[in-house]
Every structure is written in C-alpha cells, then in structure tokens.
N, C-alpha and C positions, 0 to 999 in steps of 0.2 A: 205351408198349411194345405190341410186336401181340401178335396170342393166336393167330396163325399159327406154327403149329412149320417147317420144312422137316424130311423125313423121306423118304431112299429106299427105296424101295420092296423087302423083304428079299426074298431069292433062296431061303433056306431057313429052317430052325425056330430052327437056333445061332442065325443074324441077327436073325431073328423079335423071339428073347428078349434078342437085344441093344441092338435099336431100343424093344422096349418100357421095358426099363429106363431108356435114356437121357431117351426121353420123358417118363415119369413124374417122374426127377429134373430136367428143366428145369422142369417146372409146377411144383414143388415151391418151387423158387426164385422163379421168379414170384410163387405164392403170398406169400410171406414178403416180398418188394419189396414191395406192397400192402398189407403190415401194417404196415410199414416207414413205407410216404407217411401213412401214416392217423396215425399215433400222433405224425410228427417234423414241425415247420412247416417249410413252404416256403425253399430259399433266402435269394429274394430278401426276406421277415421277414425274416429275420437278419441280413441285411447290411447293413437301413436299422436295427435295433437298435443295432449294431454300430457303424453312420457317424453315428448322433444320441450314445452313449456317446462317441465321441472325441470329436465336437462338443462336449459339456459337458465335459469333461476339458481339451479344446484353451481354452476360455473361463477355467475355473478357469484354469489354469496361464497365460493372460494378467492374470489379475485378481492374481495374486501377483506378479504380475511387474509389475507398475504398482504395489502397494502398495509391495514392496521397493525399487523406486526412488523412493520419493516422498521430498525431499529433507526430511533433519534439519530443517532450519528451519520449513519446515511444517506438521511432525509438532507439533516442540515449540511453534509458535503456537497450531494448534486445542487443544494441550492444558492453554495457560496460561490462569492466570486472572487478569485486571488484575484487584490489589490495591488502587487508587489510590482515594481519596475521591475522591466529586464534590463534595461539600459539607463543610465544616470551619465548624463554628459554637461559640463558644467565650465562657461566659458572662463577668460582669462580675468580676473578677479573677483568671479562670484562661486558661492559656495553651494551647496545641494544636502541636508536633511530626511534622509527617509528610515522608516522603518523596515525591518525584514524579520517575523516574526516577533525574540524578546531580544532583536540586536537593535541597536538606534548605532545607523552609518551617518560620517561626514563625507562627503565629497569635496571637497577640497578644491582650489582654483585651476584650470584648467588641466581638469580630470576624466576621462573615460572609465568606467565602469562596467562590467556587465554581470548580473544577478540570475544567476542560478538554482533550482530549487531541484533537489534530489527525490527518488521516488520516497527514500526512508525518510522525508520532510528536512534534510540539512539544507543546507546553504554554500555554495561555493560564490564567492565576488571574485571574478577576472578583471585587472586590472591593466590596460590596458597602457594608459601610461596617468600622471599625476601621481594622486595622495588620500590615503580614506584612512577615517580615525573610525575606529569600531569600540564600539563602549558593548559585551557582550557578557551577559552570566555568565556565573559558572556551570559549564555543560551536565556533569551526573549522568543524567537515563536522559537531557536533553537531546536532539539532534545534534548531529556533529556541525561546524564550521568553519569552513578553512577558507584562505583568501589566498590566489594565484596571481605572482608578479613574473611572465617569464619561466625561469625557470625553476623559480621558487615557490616553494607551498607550506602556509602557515596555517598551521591548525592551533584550534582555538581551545585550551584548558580551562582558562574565567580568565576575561581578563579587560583591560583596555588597553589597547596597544594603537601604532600606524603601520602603515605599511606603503612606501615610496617607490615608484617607479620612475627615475627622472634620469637616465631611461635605467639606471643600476636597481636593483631593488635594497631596500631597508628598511629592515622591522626594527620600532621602538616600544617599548614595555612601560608601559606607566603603573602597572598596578597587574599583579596576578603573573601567568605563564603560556609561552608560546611555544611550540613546537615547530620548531624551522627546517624544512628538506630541503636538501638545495645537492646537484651531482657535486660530490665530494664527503657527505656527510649528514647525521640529523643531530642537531641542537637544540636545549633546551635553554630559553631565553628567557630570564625571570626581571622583576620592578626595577627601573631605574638603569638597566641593560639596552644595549641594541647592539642588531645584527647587522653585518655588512658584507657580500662577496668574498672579501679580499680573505675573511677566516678560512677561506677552502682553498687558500695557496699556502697555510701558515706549516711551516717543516720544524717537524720534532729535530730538536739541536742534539749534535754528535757528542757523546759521552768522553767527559776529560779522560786525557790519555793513563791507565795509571804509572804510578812511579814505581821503581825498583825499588826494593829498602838499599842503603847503603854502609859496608861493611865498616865498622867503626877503625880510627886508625889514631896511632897515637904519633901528638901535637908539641912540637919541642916546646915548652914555657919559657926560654933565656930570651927577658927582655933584648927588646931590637926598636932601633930609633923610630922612631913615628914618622912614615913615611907622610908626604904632602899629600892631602886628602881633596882632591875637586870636589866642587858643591855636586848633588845629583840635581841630573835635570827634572824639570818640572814633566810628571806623568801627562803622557798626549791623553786627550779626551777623544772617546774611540764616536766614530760619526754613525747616527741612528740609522737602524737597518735601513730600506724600502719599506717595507711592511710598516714598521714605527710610523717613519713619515709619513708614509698615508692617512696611517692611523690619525694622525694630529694633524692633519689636512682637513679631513672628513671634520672632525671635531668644532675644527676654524671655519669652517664652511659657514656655519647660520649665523655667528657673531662677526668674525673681518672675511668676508668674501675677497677684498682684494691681497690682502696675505693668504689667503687658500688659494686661489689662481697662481698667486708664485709658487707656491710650494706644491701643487698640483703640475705646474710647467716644468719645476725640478726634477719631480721625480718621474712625470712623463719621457725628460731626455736620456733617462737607464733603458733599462729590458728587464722583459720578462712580465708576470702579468701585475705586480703591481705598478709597471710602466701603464700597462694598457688601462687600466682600470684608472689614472690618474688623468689619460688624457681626454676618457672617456667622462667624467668628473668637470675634465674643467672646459669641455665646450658644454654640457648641461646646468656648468655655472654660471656663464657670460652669456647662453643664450637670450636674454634678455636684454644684457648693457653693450653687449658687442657680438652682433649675429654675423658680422665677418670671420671675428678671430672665433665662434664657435663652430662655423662651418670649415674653417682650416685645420681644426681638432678634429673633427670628423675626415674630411678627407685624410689627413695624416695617420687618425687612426685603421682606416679603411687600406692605406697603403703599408703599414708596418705588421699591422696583426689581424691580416684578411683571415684567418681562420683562428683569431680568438672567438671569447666564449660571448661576445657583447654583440655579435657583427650584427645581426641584426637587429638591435638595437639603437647602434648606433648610425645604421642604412636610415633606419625608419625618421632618426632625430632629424639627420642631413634634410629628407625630404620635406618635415617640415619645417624648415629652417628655412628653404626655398621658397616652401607656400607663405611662411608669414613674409617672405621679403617679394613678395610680389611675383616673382620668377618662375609666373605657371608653367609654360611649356618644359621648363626644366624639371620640375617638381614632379610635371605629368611624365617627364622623359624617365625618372627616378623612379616612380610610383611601378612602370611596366616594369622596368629592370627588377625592383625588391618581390613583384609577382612570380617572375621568372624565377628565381633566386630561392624564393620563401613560400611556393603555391598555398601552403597552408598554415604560413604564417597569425602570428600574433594577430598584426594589423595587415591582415591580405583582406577584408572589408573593405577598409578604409580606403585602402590601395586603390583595389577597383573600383571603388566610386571617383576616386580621384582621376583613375584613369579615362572614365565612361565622361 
C-alpha cells in the first residue's frame, strides 16, 4: 500500500476542512490494515494449511474406503485361528478323536500322528507309528487327503478306511476307495479289501510250457491179457507258496495271534522278503506278550536283511522295546546309532529327544 495520499489542492477554508478530515480518516484506515497484516498470517499459510488438511482427510477417507471393501473372506481368514493339532499322540490304551476339516480321525492306542495342512487347504497325517481310522468324504473339487505310513502314501477318493503302522504299513477299506503308492507300484484298494507290503514282492507266474501237437499213429486192436494194474498213488498236495502263507498269517493275526506267531516264525525261517516281512510281523506281534522273543526278531531281522526295505523300521521298533523294558542307556545307545544311520529319519525327533 503507498503512503501517498492524492489530495487537491483546496480553494477555500470549507474545502480546507474538508480535505483535512478526509485525509486524516484515510490514515486512519491505513493505520488499522497494518494492524490487521501484523496480528493475521499471510494468505498463502492458509491455503497450504488448508491444501495439506484436505490432503490428510482425502487419504483417511481412501483408507476407509479400502478397508470397507476388503472382501468378507479376508477379513474372516486374518481373523481365524486354525484349531487343527499338528501332533496327536495317544498313550498305550487310550484313544484320541479330532477333526481336520470334513475328516473325523481316530487315533488309536499308542499312536503318533502328525497333521499337516497344505497351502491348497489338503491334509497330509504322517504316521509315525500306531493306527488312524479316517472316516473322510468323498473328495470332488474337495482338498486332497492323503495319509503317509513310511513309505507309503494313501490318498483319499471317499471313503473310510485305516491305516497301520506297527511298524509294516496296512491300509483297510471299509467303505469307498483308496489309492496306495508304495515303491513297487500304485493300487487301487476298494470296500471290504486291504493292503499290505508283501503285494510289491508278488511275481507274475511263468506261462505253461506249450505242447507239440503229436502225430497220430496207428494202434494194433488184437486183444492182450490185462496186464496187473497198481492202484495210483494218492496226488501229493503241493505246500502253499511264501507269499500264501503270509498272506493267511496276516489274516490270523487279529483272531489266534498265537497261530500267527507260528506261522509268522515259519515262514521267517525261508528267504527272501516274505521271510523278512514275517519276522518283522512277528516281533510287532509279541511286542506286548513277549518283549524278549520281539527284540530277538528284531535283532535277527537286523542281522539277515540289514538292507531290507523295513530296516528302519524295524531299528526304531528295537529302540522302543528297550525303552519300554527299562534299558535306558541302551535305548539311548540305539536312539544315537538310528541318528547316525537315519539323520532324517521318520522318527530322528524322537530319537534326539531320546538321546538329549
């Protein structure tokens, strides 16, 4: 603002005291604009005040507007919390009930378990050793489900089935179908069926030999005394393969365990692997009524078939065979050696807790 007034120049004294009043009340104003700038800030403050407050107002009201769209599902996953065990371990004659999803698992008496949950929402149970009875829909567009004994992997089509690790694996079908992996082969195991090892040693039988035809020959007819005719002997009865017997071993196992232990000791004293698999069988069978003669199955299987397919299986059985007969330092002596052996073993947890 200037501090020039314009002011004509008065002609008389009326004028005179016209111009000076006007004059005085323009400074007067002036005045007071100056007291005006001094006390009020600047504009352009206020408008950057102004444009940074919408700014933060403009951001909130994007930030609600992103959370308010953020879709149900979401919301409701950050806020859930899997319930699921990862572990189900269940002493020697109590049992364990849990859900996993639309699966209802048993855990069976002294059973190890461990519950797995994939990113695509399936289900893997590692079993460890024991027994789980899975009562499981039928899958469709469901997640998949498979249950890992060793070295076998059952995937789940609908169904109820078990699945045994003591320490051989064995899937049972009560209803619907299974898919069994196991190295040797994949099988489909339907109602009322079950699976056991011993099918991935079974050998396709060698085709009868054929015959020649034989060229016809002519047969004198002149009656000739009837020579004295021996009775024919009675046909030998041919003795069931290995594989058979096992078969019918396995079978005797849940109704006369002490006829399966014979016939499991039977065919343990052949070769080959339904030897190994029978002696492995039947220290898993007496482990309970005779933890002498099962650790002598174990050691024996441990000396004949060090590089069957059970071996660590049947290390692991050994160890706790020890631990339940009291014989820590040996068990712990066992537990380092199966470490060594098996570093990432089945049971290498277990081991080193054992060991520690």
């Amino acid at each position: 603002m200037s501090d020039r007034i314009p002011v004509d120049p008065p002609t008389s004294d009326t004028r005179r005291e016209r111009v000076e009043r006007a004059v005085f009340a323009q400074l007067q104003t002036m005045r007071m604009a100056d007291r005006l700038d001094a006390v009020v800030p600047a504009a352009k403050p206020r408008r950057a005040w102004l444009f940074a407050g919408m700014g933060a107002l403009a951001a909130a009201t994007v930030a609600v507007i992103i959370f308010a769209i953020r879709p149900p599902a979401e919301t409701a996953a950050a806020e859930h919390t899997d319930t699921t065990p990862s572990r189900v371990v269940t002493p020697v004659g109590g049992t364990s009930q849990f859900t996993v999803g639309d699966a209802v698992i048993i855990a069976t008496s002294d059973t190890n378990v461990e519950v797995k949950r994939g990113a695509d929402g399936g289900t893997t149970l590692v079993v460890a050793r024991g027994s789980v009875d899975c009562d499981v829909p039928p899958r469709g567009n469901r997640p998949p489900f498979h249950v890992i004994a060793g070295e076998v992997s059952v995937e789940v089509v609908g169904t109820r089935f078990t699945v045994t690790r003591t320490p051989a694996a064995r899937v049972d079908v009560a209803r619907g179908k299974v898919r069994v992996k196991a190295p040797g082969g994949t099988w489909l195991v339907g109602a009322g069926e079950s699976w056991t090892p011993q099918v991935t040693a079974l050998k396709t039988e060698e085709p009868a030999p054929m015959i020649e035809p034989i060229e016809p020959i002519e047969i004198d007819q002149t009656p000739a005394a009837a020579p004295a005719v021996a009775p024919a002997p009675a046909p030998a009865v041919a003795a069931p393969s290995p594989h058979a017997a096992y078969q019918a071993a396995v079978r005797l196992a849940s109704t006369d365990p002490a006829r399966a232990a014979k016939a499991y000791r039977a065919i343990a004293n052949g070769k080959g692997a339904d030897a190994a698999l029978a002696l492995m069988d039947l220290a898993s069978l007496v482990e309970k009524t005779d933890r002498d003669g099962a650790l002598a199955a174990c050691d024996e299987y441990l000396r004949r078939f060090a590089h069957g397919a059970n071996v660590e299986d049947v290390t692991w059985l050994r160890i706790d065979l020890l631990r339940t007969a009291g014989r820590r330092d040996e068990a712990r002596a066992a537990a380092v050696e199966y470490l060594r052996q098996f570093p990432n073993g089945t049971f290498a947890g277990d081991a080193a807790r054992m060991r520690d």
